[in-house]
C-alpha positions, 0 to 999 in steps of 0.5 A: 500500500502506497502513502499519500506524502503530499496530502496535507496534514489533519487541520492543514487547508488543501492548497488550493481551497481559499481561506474564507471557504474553509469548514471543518464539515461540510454544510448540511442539507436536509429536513433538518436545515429547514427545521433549525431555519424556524429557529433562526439558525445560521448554518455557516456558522453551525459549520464549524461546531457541528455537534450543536446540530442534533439541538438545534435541530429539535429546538426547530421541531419544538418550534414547528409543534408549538405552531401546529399545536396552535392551528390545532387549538384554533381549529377546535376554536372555530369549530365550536364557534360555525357550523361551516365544515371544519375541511373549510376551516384549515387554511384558518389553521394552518394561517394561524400555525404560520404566524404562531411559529414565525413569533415564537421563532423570532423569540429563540432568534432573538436570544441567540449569542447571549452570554452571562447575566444579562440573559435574564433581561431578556428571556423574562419577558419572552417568557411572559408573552410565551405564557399568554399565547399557551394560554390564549392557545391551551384553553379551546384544547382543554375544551375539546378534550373534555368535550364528552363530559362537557358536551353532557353537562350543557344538555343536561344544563339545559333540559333542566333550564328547559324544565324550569321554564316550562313549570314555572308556565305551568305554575303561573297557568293553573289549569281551569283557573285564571292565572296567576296576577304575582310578581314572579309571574309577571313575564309568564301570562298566557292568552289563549283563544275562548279562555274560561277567564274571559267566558267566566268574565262574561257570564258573570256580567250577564249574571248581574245584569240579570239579577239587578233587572230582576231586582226591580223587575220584582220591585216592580211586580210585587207594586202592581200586584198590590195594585191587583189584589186591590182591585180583585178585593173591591170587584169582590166586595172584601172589606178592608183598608180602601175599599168600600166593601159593595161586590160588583164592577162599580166605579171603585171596581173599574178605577182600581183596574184601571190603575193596575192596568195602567202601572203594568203598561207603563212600566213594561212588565210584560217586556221586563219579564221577557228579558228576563227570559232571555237574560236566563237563556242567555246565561245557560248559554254562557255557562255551558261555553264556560264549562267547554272553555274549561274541559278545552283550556288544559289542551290549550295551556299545554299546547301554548306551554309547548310552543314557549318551550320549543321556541326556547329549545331553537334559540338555545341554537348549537353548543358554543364554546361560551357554553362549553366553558361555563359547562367545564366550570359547573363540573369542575365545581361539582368534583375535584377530580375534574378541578385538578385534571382540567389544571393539570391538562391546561398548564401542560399544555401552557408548558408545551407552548412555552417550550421554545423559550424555556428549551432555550433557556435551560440550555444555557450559553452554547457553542453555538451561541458563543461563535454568535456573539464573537462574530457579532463583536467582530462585526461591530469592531470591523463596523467602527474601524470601517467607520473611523477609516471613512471618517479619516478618509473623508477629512483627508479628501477634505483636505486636499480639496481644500489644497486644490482650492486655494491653489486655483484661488491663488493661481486666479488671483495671480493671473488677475493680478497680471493681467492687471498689471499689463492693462496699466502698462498699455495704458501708461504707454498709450498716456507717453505716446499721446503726451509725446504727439501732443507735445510734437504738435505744439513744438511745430506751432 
């Protein structure tokens, strides 16, 4: 077997990889690149501590579970809440899921690269906000695992609801009696067609105006009967008070009759008596719609009774999650097993959503989070040595601006200056050359 002598020695760079693309294994693909990705890990650094993988890989998966667990709970939510089909509700879910993992993954991103005591400061209040959401996400689970105890509960509670509406209708409607005028029975009276109570109202009017028409029909029977025995007496010749005691139809006879006569006609007995008759007839009349009214009023309070009651059934609607928390709450009043499991269940299931941030917690600094925050003090030294270099960089520019400039104001002024001085020289040789003509031209005179 032949030995490689060129081969580079253990941790040596091949000669022909460059520096900055050098790891100590190569990067992972897979599932579980995808999984620590929620958790907010950065692969180019997990390179080169490898063996941190495997928790952050889990830590990941914790990550996913928590926003599953979440689309679940919002899906039994809903569920309660519509009675649109729950195939129609999983895109809620799954929506629901998604931002669920995409906050808890910023809160174990957040913490990555914190060392010492200041982790503390800023799990605590991750912690907090990881509560609120288990419980926000824990109680509609609660609710569903105990839904058969739960679903029970609300019928039961609400047949008994249904049992006390209807006794107290039934209370406050006695049957064959009027009903009650109390209080508690204020908002539970019922109007039902040809009552006994409106029938006994009437044959009770008619049975006065019967008896007071009757009271002075007899009044007046028994003054013209007076009046009649009087004029019987005198036509028969009886001896008495007022009569003359001679038998016969005389004066006396016919006056008496005629008087008699006379008080029947103007009084109408004759008419008086015949209301009578039909005020009696009248009354029969009305005591047997009375007795009719009552063998039917039971059917028809009951049947009133019944449509109170389904009409309260149909509103009482489909069992809500309201129902269902208010039903968990009465059994847990009524047993203590059911007060310790349904606390028991609902801080598991607080403890599984807080799990991201407390896995985290209780890892304590790793390798991974120490490679993190060198890196990210080496990038803020490299930011402030960029920013100093850019700063000198930016005075010296400044400076030779400012060189080049006074070198151009100092050449302008130099060639202004020139110019100047060559303008005065032609102008003072153009002065002697007119002083000299002038002076030429006065010698010739």
């Amino acid at each position: 077997m032949s030995v490689d002598t060129e081969a580079p020695a253990r941790g040596a760079l091949p000669p022909d990889v460059p520096l900055g693309t050098y790891r100590p294994v190569d990067p992972h693909r897979g599932l579980g690149r995808r999984l620590r990705a929620l958790a907010g890990i950065r692969e180019e650094i997990l390179d080169w501590v490898p063996e941190e993988r495997p928790r952050y890989t889990r830590l990941g998966a914790i990550v996913f579970n928590t926003g599953l667990l979440a689309g679940v709970s919002l899906l039994v939510a809903l569920s309660s809440l519509s009675t649109v089909p729950w195939i129609f509700l999983v895109p809620a879910g799954a929506l629901w899921a998604y931002v669920i993992i995409s906050f808890d993954g910023w809160l174990i991103a957040s913490t990555h690269g914190m060392l010492g005591g200041g982790k503390a400061k800023v799990f605590v209040p991750r912690l907090v906000i990881s509560l609120l959401m288990g419980a926000v996400i824990a109680e509609p689970l609660v609710l569903w695992i105990f839904s058969p105890a739960i679903h029970k509960e609300v019928l039961d509670g609400r047949e008994h609801e249904l049992s006390v509406y209807e006794s107290q209708y039934r209370s406050c409607n006695p049957e064959g009696a009027p009903a009650l005028k109390t209080d508690d029975c204020a908002n539970y009276q019922l109007t039902i067609k040809d009552s006994p109570e409106a029938a006994k109202e009437e044959l009770d009017k008619a049975v006065k105006n019967r008896d007071a028409a009757k009271k002075e029909y007899d009044g007046l029977y028994g003054q013209w009967d007076a009046l009649e025995k009087l004029a019987r007496g005198e036509c028969s010749g009886a001896r008495g008070d007022g009569l003359t005691g001679v038998a016969g139809d005389g004066p006396e006879c016919d006056r008496n009759r005629t008087v008699a006569d006379r008080f029947r006609t103007d009084n109408q007995l004759d008419k008086r008596q015949a209301d009578l008759t039909a005020a009696n007839g009248r009354i029969d009349e009305l005591t047997k719609k009375l007795g009719s009214a009552q063998q039917t009023a039971g059917q028809q309070v009951s049947a009133a009774i019944t449509a109170k009651v389904t009409a309260m059934r149909e509103h009482q609607g489909t069992i809500g999650i309201l129902d269902e928390s208010a039903a968990l709450e009465r059994l847990a009043d009524r047993s203590g097993f059911v007060f310790a499991a349904q606390w028991l269940v609902r801080l598991l299931l607080i403890a599984i959503d807080c799990l991201p941030v407390l896995t985290k917690l209780m890892s304590g600094s790793t390798a991974y989070d120490v490679l993190v925050s060198r890196q990210v003090e080496v990038a803020r030294r490299l930011h402030d040595k960029h920013v100093t270099l850019r700063e000198r960089q930016d005075t010296a520019d400044n400076d030779v601006w400012l060189q080049r400039t006074e070198y151009n104001l100092r050449t302008r002024i130099d060639s202004i200056e020139e110019a100047d001085r060559s303008a005065r020289a032609r102008r003072e040789s153009d002065l002697d050359a007119e002083i000299d003509k002038l002076a030429a031209k006065l010698r010739s005179q």
